[in-house]
N, C-alpha and C positions, 0 to 999 in steps of 0.2 A: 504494500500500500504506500501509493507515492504523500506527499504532504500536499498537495493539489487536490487528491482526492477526500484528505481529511481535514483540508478547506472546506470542499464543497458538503462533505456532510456536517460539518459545524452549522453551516451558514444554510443548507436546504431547510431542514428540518423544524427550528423555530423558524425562518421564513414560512414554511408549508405551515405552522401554526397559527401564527399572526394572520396570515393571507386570510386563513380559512374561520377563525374565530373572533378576529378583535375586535369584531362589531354587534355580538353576539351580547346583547344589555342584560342589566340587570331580570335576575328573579324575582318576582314581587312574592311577596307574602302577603296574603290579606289579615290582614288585624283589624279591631272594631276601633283603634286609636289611629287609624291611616297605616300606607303601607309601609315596608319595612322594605329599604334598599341592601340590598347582600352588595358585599366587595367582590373583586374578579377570584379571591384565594376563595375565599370560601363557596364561590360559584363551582370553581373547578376540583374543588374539596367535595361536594355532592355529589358530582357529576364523578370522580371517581371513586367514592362511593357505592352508588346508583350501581356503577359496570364491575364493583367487584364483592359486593355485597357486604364483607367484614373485611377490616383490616387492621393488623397490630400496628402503634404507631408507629416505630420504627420503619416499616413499608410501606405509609401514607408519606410518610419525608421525603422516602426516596424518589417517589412516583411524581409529588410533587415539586422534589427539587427543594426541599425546605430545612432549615433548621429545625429540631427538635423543639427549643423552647418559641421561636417563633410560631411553630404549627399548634403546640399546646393552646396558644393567644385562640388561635383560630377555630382550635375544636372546641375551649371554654364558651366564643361568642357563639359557636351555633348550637350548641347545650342550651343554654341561654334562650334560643331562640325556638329550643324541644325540636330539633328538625335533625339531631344527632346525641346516640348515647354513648356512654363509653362503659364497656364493663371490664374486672378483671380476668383475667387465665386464672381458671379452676386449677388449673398443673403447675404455673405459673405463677406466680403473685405481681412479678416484677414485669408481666408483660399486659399492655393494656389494648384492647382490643377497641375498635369503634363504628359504627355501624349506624346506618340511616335508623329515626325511630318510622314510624307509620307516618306523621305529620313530612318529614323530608322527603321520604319514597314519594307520596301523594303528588307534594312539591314539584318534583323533578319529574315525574309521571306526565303531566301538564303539562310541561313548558318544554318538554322533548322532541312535540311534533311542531312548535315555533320554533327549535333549533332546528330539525330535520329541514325544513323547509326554506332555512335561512341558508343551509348548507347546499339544497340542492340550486337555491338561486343563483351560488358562485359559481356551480358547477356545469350552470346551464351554460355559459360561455363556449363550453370545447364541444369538440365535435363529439359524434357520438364514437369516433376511434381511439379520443383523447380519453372520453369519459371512459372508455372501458377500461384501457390503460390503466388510469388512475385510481380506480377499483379494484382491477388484478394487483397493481402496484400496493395500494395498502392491504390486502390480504395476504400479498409477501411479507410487508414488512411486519405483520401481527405474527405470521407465524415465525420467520424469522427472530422474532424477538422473545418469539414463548421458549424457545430452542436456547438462546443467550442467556437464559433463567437469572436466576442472585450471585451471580459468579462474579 
């Protein structure tokens, strides 16, 4: 692997993030006090959630790229907001698990098919040789990276 090519995977990847997400607003919460604006951390905090159903914290940091005591900030405010619980490891004490409650799933449930839809607006751009491309292409890279595991 030349350093050219570990240019362009630096710089693809959040690019293909940004591209395809940064316009992607806020989650409302309905409240009978008005609604409640979530941050982008905690939007993307649900949302990997949502696609993995439980996660110890140590493997919510990683996924999100986060510090530990930063991410604690994060899961304390959506506790807070009952849309995440946290329990301990029965086996475990020292390791904390965390997990949408009913209120988050519901949450994210909704506002899935206004990202789906926002998602396939970008994507309505390319052809339909592009679009498959870029379909086959993240189904590579999902498996690809189920294969790269915690190593």
């Amino acid at each position: 692997m030349d350093t050219d090519f570990t240019i362009k995977l630096l710089k693809t990847l959040p690019h293909l993030m940004y591209k395809m997400f940064h316009d992607v607003k806020n989650l409302e919460i309905p409240q009978t006090a008005g609604d409640v604006k979530l941050n982008k951390t905690q939007q993307k905090t649900l949302l990997v959630l949502f696609s993995e159903k439980r996660l110890n914290m140590s493997t919510s940091c990683k996924i999100l790229n986060m510090e530990k005591g930063s991410f604690t900030s994060v899961i304390d405010s959506l506790i807070q907001l009952q849309l995440v619980e946290r329990q301990r490891d029965t086996e475990d004490r020292r390791k904390v698990h965390i997990s949408l409650t009913e209120a988050g799933r519901k949450l994210v449930t909704q506002r899935m098919d206004v990202i789906r839809k926002r998602i396939e607006h970008k994507l309505a751009v390319l052809s339909a040789k592009d679009y498959n491309r870029f379909i086959n292409a993240i189904d590579e890279l999902a498996d690809i990276t189920e294969k790269l595991g915690e190593k």
